[in-house]
N, C-alpha and C positions, 0 to 999 in steps of 0.2 A: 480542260486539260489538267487544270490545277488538280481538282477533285480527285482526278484518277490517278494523278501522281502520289498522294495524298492516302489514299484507298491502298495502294499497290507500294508503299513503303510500310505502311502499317503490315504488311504482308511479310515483307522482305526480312520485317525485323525477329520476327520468330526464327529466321532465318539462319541470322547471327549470332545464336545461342548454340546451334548443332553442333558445330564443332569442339565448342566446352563439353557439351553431354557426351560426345564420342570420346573423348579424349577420358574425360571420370567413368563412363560405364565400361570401354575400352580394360584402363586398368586395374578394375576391380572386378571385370570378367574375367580377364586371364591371370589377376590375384586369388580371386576369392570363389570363381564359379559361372558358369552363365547364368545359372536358374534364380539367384538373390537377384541380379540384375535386371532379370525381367520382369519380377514380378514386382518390384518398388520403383523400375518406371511407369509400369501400370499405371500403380495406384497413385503414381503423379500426374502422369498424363491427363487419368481418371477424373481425379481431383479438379485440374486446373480447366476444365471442358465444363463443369457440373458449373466452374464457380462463373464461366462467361454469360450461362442463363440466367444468373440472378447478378448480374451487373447491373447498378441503378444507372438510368438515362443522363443524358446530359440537360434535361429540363431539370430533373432534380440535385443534380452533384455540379453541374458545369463543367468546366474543363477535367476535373479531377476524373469524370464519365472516363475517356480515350485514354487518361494514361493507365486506369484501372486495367484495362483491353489489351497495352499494349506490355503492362506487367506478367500479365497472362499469359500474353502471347508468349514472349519470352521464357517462362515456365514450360510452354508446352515444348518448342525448342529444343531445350535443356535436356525433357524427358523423352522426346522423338530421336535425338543426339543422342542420348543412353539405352534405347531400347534396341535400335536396329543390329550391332552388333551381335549381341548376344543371342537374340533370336534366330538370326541366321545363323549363329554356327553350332548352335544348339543343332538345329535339323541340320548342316551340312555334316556332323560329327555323331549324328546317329545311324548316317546313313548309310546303304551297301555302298563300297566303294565304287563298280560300276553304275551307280544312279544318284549321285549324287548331285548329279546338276539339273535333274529333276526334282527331287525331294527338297532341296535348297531353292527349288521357284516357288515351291507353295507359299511359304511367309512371302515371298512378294507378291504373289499374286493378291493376296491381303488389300495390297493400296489400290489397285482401281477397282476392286469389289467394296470397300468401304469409301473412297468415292462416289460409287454409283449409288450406294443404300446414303449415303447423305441427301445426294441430292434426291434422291425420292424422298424423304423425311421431309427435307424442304419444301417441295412440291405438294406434298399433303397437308403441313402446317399453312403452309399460305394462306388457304383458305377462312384462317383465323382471324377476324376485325380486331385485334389489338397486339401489344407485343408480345405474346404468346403465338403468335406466327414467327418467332426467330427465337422466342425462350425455348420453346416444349421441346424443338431436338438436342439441343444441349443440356437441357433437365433431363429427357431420357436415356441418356448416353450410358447413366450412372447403373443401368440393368447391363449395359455393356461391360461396364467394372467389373461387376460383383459374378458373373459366367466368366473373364477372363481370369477373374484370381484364382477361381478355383479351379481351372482349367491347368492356369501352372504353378500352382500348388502341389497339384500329381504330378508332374513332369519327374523324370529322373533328370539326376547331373549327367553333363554331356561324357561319355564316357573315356575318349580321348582326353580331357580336362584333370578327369580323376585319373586317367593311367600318369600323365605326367606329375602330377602334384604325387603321386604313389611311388615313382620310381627319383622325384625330387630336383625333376628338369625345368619346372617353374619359374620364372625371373624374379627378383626381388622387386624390382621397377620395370613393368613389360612397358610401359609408356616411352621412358628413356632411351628402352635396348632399340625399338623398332625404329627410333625416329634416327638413330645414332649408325645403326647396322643396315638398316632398308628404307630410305628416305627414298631412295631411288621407286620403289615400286609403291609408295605413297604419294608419289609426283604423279606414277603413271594411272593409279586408280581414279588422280583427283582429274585429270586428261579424260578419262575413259567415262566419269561418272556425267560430267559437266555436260557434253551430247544427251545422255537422257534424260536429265534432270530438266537443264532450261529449255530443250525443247519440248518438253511435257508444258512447263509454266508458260511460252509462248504460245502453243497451241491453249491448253484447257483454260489456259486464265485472260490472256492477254487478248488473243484473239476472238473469244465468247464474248471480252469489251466490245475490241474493235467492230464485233459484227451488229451487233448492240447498238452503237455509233450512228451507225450507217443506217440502220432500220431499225427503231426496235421493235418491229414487230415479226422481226427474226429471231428475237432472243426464245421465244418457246421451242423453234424449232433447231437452236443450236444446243439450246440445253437438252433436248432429246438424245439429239448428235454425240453430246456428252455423255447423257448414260447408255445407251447404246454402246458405242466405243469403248467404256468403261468394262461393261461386263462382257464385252469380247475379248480385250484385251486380259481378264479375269484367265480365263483360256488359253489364249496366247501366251500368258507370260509361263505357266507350265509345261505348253507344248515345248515352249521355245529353251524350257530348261532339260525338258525332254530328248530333245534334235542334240543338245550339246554333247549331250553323253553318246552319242554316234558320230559325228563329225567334229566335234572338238568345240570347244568354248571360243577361241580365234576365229572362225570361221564365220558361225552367226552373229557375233558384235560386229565384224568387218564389212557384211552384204549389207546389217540395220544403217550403218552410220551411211555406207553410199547411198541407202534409200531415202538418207533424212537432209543430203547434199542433194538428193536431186529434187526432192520433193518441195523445198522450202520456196520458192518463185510461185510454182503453181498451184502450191496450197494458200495463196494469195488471191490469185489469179479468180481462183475458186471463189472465194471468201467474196470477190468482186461482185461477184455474176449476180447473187442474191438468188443462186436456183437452192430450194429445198433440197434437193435430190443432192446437189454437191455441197451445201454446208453441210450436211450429214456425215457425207462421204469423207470430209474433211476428218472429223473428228476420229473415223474409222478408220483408215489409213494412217494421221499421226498420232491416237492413242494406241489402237485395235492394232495393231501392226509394228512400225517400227519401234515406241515406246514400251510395247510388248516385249519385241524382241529383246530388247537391249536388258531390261530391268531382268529377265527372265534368268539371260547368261551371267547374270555381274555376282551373285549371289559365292556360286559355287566356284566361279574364276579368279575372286577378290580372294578368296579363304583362301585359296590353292596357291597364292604369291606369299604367302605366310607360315611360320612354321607355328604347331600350336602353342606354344609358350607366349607370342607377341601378335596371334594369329587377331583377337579379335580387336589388340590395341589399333595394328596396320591399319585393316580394313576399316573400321571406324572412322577413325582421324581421315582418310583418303578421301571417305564415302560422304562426311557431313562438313568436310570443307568444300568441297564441291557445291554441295546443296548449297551453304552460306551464299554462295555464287551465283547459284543460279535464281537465288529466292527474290535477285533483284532484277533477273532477265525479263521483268514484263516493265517494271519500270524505266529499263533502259530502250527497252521498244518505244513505249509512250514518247521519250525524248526523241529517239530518229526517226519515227513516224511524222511526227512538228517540223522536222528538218527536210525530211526527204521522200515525206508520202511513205504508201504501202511497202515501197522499195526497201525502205530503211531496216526493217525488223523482217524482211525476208531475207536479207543479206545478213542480217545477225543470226539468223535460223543456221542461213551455211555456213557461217562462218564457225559456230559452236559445234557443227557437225564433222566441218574438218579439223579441228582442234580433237574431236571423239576417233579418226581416222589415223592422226599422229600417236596417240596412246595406239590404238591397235598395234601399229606397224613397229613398237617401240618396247611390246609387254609380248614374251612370251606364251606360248600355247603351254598348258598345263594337263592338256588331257586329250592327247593326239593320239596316233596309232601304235608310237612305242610306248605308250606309258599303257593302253589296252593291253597290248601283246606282252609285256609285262607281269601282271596282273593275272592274265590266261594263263602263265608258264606258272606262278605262285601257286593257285590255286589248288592243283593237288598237295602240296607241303601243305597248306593251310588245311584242308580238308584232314591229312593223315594228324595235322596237329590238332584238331578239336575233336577226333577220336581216340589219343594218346589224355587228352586230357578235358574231359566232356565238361569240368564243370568251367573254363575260362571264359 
């Protein structure tokens, strides 16, 4: 138990850096741009992945080994804290305003497709008899670098970004206005975000242990369970940014969080049986499905609580305090499992989900039927106005 606690802190602490990175990439997004901001967490990110493969062992360095890893970790943090921001309102601010909660799921859809290709990397490296089975994908990464720089390097600035720094509605300090003017809708992101964060880290981290635990020679076919659900969820999280833009952004976070309150007993339950067939299914339903859902909507409904002047400081700060939180949900499992059995981290499951249901009931809808019908009535002005003046 020690070990795992031990394992699963070393986890949590990359954790507690997000909200530093949101909070500086936040403000120098809606100071300076989204596009510097993504492309220098990149190459931090970049950097800090490349330098985990060539970490010396703890036969050679001793203890100095882990804290090397967990300076790392930290670093990546920092740069995952400052990336997510600007990347999402990058696409949510390029986008047609009716699709917006589509176009704004792709960057998410991002994290369980690069999930899923890790854990394949991993699964091919294994086969390697020395520590080049856990170097060569973190040495490979850095082909990932060098396609994403130049990828947004083309990018244009987000053009909403440039209309207000143009007409000089900018804040001098967007970090201060937002926390000072809308604290209120930064309490409700960090409500909203917390359901899908820690119940991702309960399902894909915690409980891939727990199953682990009990048999491991269950562990190949929960890791399957994993990427499977990973590149469904790949899917899901777009469709699910899709559906928003027709019923509303309210409506599919509200049906995800009931399904992850009802789901959390018998995705135990499951876990129990030791059937292949339902550890699979496990991972499909809580990645593939609800953790889909919810990541899918949060994208374009976080943006839409914010005006763009303090739009990407809000979101940020909301979005990687919650993560800091949730980064420690498997090792708080670890402890109420010692306490209370399977029970203990199944009732944490719902209890985070209803904590996810209080933000719903508490964050207004941002993209309902009159903000549609809105938008329809606009339309012709808009259309007479980009023929009055073609080149805006």
């Amino acid at each position: 138990m020690v070990g795992t606690l031990l394992a699963f802190v070393t986890l949590g602490v990359g954790f507690l850096m997000r909200p530093i990175g949101g909070a500086i990439g936040g403000y120098l997004g809606d100071r300076h741009g989204r596009k510097p901001v993504l492309v220098a967490a990149l190459l931090t990110m970049g950097i800090a992945t490349v330098l985990i493969g060539m970490l010396p062992t703890y036969q050679q360095v001793g203890v100095f080994a882990p804290v090397l890893l967990v300076v790392i970790r930290c670093i990546q943090g920092l740069a995952f804290g400052a990336e997510w921001g600007s990347a999402v309102m990058m696409t949510y601010e390029h986008a047609p305003r009716a699709r917006r909660g589509l176009y704004s799921a792709i960057p998410q859809a991002g994290n369980p497709l690069g999930i899923a290709l890790a854990n394949i990397a991993f699964l091919l490296s294994s086969t390697l008899d020395s520590d080049w089975a856990w170097r060569l994908p973190f040495l490979a990464s850095a082909l990932l670098i060098v396609a994403g720089v130049v990828i947004r390097m083309k990018l244009t600035e987000s053009p909403e970004f440039e209309a207000a720094r143009a007409k000089g509605t900018t804040v001098r300090n967007p970090l201060l206005s937002v926390v000072r003017e809308d604290w209120r809708n930064i309490l409700r992101i960090i409500a909203l975000r917390v359901v899908e964060s820690c119940a991702y880290y309960l399902t894909a981290t915690y409980l891939l242990s727990y199953i682990t635990d009990r048999d491991s020679g269950d562990r190949g076919v929960a890791l399957a369970g994993v990427v499977t659900a990973s590149l469904l969820a790949t899917a899901t999280t777009v469709l699910s940014g899709a559906l928003t833009d027709r019923v509303g952004r309210r409506t599919v976070y509200l049906v995800a969080c009931v399904l992850a309150a009802v789901f959390g007993f018998p995705m135990f339950l499951m876990a129990n049986s030791g059937a292949p067939v339902l550890l699979v299914l496990i991972f499909l339903i809580g990645i593939g499905v609800i953790h889909a859902a919810l990541t899918g909507t949060q994208a374009a409904w976080f943006a839409e609580l914010f005006n763009t002047a303090t739009r990407t400081s809000g979101a940020s700060l909301g979005y990687q305090t919650a993560a800091s939180v949730a980064g420690f949900a498997p090792f708080l499992a670890v402890l109420l499992a010692e306490s209370f059995g399977w029970a203990g981290p199944a009732g944490l499951y719902v209890c985070i989900a209803l904590v996810g249901l209080a933000g719903v009931l508490s964050t207004r809808e941002t993209w309902g039927p009159g903000q549609r019908t809105a938008l329809a009535a606009d339309q012709p002005r808009r259309v007479a106005d980009r023929e009055r003046h073609p080149s805006r």
